[in-house]
MIZA-74389 format. One line per field, with one value per residue (C-alpha): residue number from 1; residue in three letters; x, y, z. Coordinates in steps of 0.5 Angstrom, whole numbers, always signed. Example, Ala and Ser with C-alpha at 12.3 -4.5 7.8 and 13.67 -1.06 7.14 Angstrom:
2
seq = [1;2]
type = [ALA;SER]
c1 = [+25;+27]
c2 = [-9;-2]
c3 = [+16;+14]
END
This chain:
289
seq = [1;2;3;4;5;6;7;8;9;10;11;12;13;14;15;16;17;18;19;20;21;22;23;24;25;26;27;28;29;30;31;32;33;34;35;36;37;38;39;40;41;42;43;44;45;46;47;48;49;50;51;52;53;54;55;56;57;58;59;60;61;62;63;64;65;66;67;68;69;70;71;72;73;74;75;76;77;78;79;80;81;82;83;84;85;86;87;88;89;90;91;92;93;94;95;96;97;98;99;100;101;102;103;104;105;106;107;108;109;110;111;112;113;114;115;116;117;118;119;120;121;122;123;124;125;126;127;128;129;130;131;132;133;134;135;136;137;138;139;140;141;142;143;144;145;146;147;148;149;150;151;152;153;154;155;156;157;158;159;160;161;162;163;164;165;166;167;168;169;170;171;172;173;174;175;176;177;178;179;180;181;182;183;184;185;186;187;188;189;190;191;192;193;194;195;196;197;198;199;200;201;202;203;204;205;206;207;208;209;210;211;212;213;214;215;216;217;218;219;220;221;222;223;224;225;226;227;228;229;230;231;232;233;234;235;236;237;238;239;240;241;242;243;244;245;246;247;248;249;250;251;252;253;254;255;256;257;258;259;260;261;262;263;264;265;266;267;268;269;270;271;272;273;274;275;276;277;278;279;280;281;282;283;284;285;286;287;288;289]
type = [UNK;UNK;UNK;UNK;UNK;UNK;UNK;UNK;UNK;UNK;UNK;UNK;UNK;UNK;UNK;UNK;UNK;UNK;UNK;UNK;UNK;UNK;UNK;UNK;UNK;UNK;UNK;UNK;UNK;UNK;UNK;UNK;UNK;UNK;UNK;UNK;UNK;UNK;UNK;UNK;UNK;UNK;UNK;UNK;UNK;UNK;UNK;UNK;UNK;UNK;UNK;UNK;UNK;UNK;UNK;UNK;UNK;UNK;UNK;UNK;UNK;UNK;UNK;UNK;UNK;UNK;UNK;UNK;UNK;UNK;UNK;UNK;UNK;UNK;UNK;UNK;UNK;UNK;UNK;UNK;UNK;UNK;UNK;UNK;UNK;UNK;UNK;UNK;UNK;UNK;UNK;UNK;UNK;UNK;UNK;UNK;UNK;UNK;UNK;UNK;UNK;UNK;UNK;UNK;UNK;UNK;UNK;UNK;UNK;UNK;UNK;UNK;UNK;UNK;UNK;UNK;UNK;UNK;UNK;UNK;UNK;UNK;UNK;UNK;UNK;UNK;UNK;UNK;UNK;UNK;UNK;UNK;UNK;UNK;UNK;UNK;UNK;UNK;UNK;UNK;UNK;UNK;UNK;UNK;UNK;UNK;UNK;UNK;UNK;UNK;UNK;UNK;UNK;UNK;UNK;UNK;UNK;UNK;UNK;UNK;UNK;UNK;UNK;UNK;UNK;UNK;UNK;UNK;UNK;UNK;UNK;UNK;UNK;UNK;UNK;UNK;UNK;UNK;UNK;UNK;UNK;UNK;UNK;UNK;UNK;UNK;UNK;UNK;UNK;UNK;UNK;UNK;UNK;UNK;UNK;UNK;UNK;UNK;UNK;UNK;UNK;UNK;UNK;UNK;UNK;UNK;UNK;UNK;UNK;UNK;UNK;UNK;UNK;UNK;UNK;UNK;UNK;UNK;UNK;UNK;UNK;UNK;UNK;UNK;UNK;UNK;UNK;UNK;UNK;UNK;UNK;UNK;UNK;UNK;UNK;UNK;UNK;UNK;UNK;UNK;UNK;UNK;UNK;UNK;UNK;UNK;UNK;UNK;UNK;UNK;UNK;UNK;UNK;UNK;UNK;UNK;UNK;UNK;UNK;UNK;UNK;UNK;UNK;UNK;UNK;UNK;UNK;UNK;UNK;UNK;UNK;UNK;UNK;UNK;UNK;UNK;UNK;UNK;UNK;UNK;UNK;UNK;UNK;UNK;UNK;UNK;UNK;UNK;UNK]
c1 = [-42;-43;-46;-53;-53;-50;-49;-42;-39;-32;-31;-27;-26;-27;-32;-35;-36;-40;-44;-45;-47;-53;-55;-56;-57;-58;-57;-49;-43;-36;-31;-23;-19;-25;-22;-27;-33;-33;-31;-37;-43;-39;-43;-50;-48;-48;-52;-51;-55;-49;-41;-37;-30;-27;-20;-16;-16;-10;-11;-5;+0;+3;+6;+9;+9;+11;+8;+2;+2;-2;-5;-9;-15;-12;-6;-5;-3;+4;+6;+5;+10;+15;+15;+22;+20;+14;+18;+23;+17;+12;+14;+9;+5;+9;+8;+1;+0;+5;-2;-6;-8;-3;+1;-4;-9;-4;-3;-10;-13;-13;-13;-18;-23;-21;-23;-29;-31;-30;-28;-29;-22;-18;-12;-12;-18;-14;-8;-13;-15;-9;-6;-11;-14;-18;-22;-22;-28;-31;-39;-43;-43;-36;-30;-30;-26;-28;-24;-23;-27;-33;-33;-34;-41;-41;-39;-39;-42;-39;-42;-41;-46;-49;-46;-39;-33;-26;-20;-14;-13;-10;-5;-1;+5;+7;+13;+19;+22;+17;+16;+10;+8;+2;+1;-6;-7;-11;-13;-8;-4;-8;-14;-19;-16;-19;-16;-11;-7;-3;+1;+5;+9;+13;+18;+23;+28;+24;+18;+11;+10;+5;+2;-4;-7;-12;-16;-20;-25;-26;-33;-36;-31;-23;-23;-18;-18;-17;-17;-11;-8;-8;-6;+1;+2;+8;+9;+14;+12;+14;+11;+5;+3;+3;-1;-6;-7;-8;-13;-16;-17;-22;-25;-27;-29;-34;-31;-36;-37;-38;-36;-29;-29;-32;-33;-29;-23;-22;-22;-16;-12;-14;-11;-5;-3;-4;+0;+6;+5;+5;+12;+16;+13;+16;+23;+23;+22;+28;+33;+28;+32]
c2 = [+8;+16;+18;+21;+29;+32;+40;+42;+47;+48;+50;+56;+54;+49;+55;+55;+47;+47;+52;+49;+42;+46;+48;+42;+37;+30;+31;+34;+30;+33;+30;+30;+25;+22;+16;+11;+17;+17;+10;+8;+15;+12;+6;+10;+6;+14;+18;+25;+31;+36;+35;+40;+39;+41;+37;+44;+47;+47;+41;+37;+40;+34;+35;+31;+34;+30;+23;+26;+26;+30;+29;+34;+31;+33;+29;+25;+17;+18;+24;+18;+14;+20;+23;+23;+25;+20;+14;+16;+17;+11;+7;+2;+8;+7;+0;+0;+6;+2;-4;+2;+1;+3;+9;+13;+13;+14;+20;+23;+20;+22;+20;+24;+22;+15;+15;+18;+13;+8;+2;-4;-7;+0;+1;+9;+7;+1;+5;+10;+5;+2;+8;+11;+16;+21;+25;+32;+36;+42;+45;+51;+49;+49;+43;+37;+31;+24;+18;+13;+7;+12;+14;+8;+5;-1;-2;+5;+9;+14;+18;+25;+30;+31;+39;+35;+36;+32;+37;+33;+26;+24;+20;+17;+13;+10;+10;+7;+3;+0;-5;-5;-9;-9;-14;-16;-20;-19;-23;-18;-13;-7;-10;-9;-14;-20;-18;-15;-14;-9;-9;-5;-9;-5;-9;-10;-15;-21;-20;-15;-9;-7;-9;-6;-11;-9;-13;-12;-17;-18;-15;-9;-4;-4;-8;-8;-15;-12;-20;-22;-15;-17;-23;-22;-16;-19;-26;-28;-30;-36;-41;-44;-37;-35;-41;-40;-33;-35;-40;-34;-30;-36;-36;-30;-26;-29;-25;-24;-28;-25;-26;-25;-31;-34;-33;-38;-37;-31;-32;-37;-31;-28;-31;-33;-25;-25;-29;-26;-19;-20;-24;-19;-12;-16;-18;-10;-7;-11;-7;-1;+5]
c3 = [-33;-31;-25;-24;-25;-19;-18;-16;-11;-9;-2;-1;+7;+11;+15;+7;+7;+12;+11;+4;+8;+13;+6;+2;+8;+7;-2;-1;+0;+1;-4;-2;-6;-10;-10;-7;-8;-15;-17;-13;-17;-23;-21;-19;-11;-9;-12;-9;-12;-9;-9;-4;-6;+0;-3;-5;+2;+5;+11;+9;+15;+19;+26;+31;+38;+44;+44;+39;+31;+28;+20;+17;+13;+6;+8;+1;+2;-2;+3;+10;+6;+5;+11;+15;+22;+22;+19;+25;+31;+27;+22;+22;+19;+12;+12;+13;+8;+2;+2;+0;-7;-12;-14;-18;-12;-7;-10;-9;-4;+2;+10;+13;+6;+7;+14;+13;+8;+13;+9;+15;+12;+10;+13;+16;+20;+22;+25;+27;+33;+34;+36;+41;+35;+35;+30;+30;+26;+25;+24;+24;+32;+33;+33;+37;+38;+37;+39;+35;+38;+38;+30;+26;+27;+21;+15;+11;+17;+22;+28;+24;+24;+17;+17;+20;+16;+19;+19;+22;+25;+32;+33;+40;+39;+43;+49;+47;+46;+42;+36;+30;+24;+20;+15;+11;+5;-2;-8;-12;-10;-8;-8;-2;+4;+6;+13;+17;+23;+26;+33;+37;+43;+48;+52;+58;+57;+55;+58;+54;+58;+53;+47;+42;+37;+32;+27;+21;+18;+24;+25;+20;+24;+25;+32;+39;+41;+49;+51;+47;+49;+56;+56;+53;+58;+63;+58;+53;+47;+46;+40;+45;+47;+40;+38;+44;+42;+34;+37;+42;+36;+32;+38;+40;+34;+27;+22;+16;+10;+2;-5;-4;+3;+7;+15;+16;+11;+15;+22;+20;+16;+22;+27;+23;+22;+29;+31;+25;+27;+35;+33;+29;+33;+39;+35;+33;+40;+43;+37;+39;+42]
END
């Protein structure tokens, strides 16, 4: 299929972008990498009588300053995989990002597209809110920062402002020593994930001393699961205390039910990734340095 007839404009700035959604309001989407946006006018599900195309701005610089990383928003998948000094500070960024589609849309899409297009299963959001992110932006009324618990609303949907234009992503990495995994499951590979988690475990000796637990398919948002996340604080993750936390995750969160599974099927991917990333983040963070 083609799209509807749109009108085309290429953004000189992200001061120009801006401008450019003031005066087109509702009818202007921005396009970054294209990679969801595209795909889904080709299919008449978006249907925007104007496209800013903001993917040639320079926005692509990453930046690790203390225990921040900072990505811009034109910061293409493949450069979050071939990055040295983020693999170094956070590894578990290029074990998320190798789950994203395939090479050819690595290439093109981009962290702050997929973040905006808030994919309830992607993996940028997921890392987003795992690691304490933020969101920076910028319109007519200046720049703002907005936590990543507060950005995404539902499926599709976030809390930007219409003439808001995400220009950088913030992320904390955590204190070492720590370990990280990220593991999700498809049909096929690259295809949209069925579910996924990701953790982060801190530890002295045996004993947790911090743990992040991020899920989704959970719910229509990438989702903390804060219960589990205190209740390994202070333990040692023995195989019946990863059990009762694979159990704790059925429990607690209904997950969703669609063409490709049902609530059921993936309240039990769920709770068995669950329990495998806690088990590898922990066994990491003990050869962490």
């Amino acid at each position: 299929m083609k799209p509807a007839p749109f009108a085309y404009h290429r953004a000189e700035s992200v001061d120009h972008a801006c401008s450019l959604l003031v005066e087109h309001g509702e009818d202007a989407r921005l396009l970054a990498g294209g990679q969801s946006l595209i795909a889904m006018m080709n299919l008449r599900l978006a249907r925007p009588a104007v496209l800013i195309d903001v993917g040639r701005l320079p926005l692509d610089e990453m930046t690790i300053a203390g225990d921040t990383v900072r990505i811009g928003a034109m910061t293409r998948h493949r450069q979050l995989l071939d990055h040295p000094p983020l693999k170094a500070s956070a590894p578990i960024f290029a074990e998320a990002v190798r789950y994203i589609a395939h090479p050819t849309i690595r290439n093109l899409g981009t962290a702050g597209g997929s973040v905006a297009h808030a994919d309830p299963t992607a993996e940028i959001p997921a890392l987003l809110v795992l690691l304490d992110g933020e969101v920076e932006t910028t319109s007519p009324e200046g720049t703002r920062r907005i936590a990543a618990t507060q950005l995404f609303r539902g499926a599709f949907t976030t809390s930007l402002n219409p003439a808001e234009m995400i220009t950088a992503l913030h992320f904390r990495i955590p204190a070492r020593p720590a370990g990280g995994c990220f593991l999700e499951l498809a049909e096929r590979d690259g295809d949209y994930a069925l579910a996924a988690a990701g953790a982060v475990i801190q530890r002295r000796g045996p004993t947790i001393t911090g743990a992040q637990l991020v899920l989704t398919g959970a719910e229509s948002v990438p989702v903390r699961a804060g219960a589990i996340e205190t209740l390994l604080v202070g333990s040692t993750p023995t195989e019946e205390l990863l059990r009762a936390v694979a159990a704790r995750i059925a429990e607690d969160f209904s997950a969703y039910g669609d063409i490709r599974a049902s609530a059921d099927y993936r309240r039990h991917l769920l709770a068995e990734l669950g329990r495998r990333v806690i088990s590898t983040a922990y066994e990491r963070a003990g050869t962490a340095t």
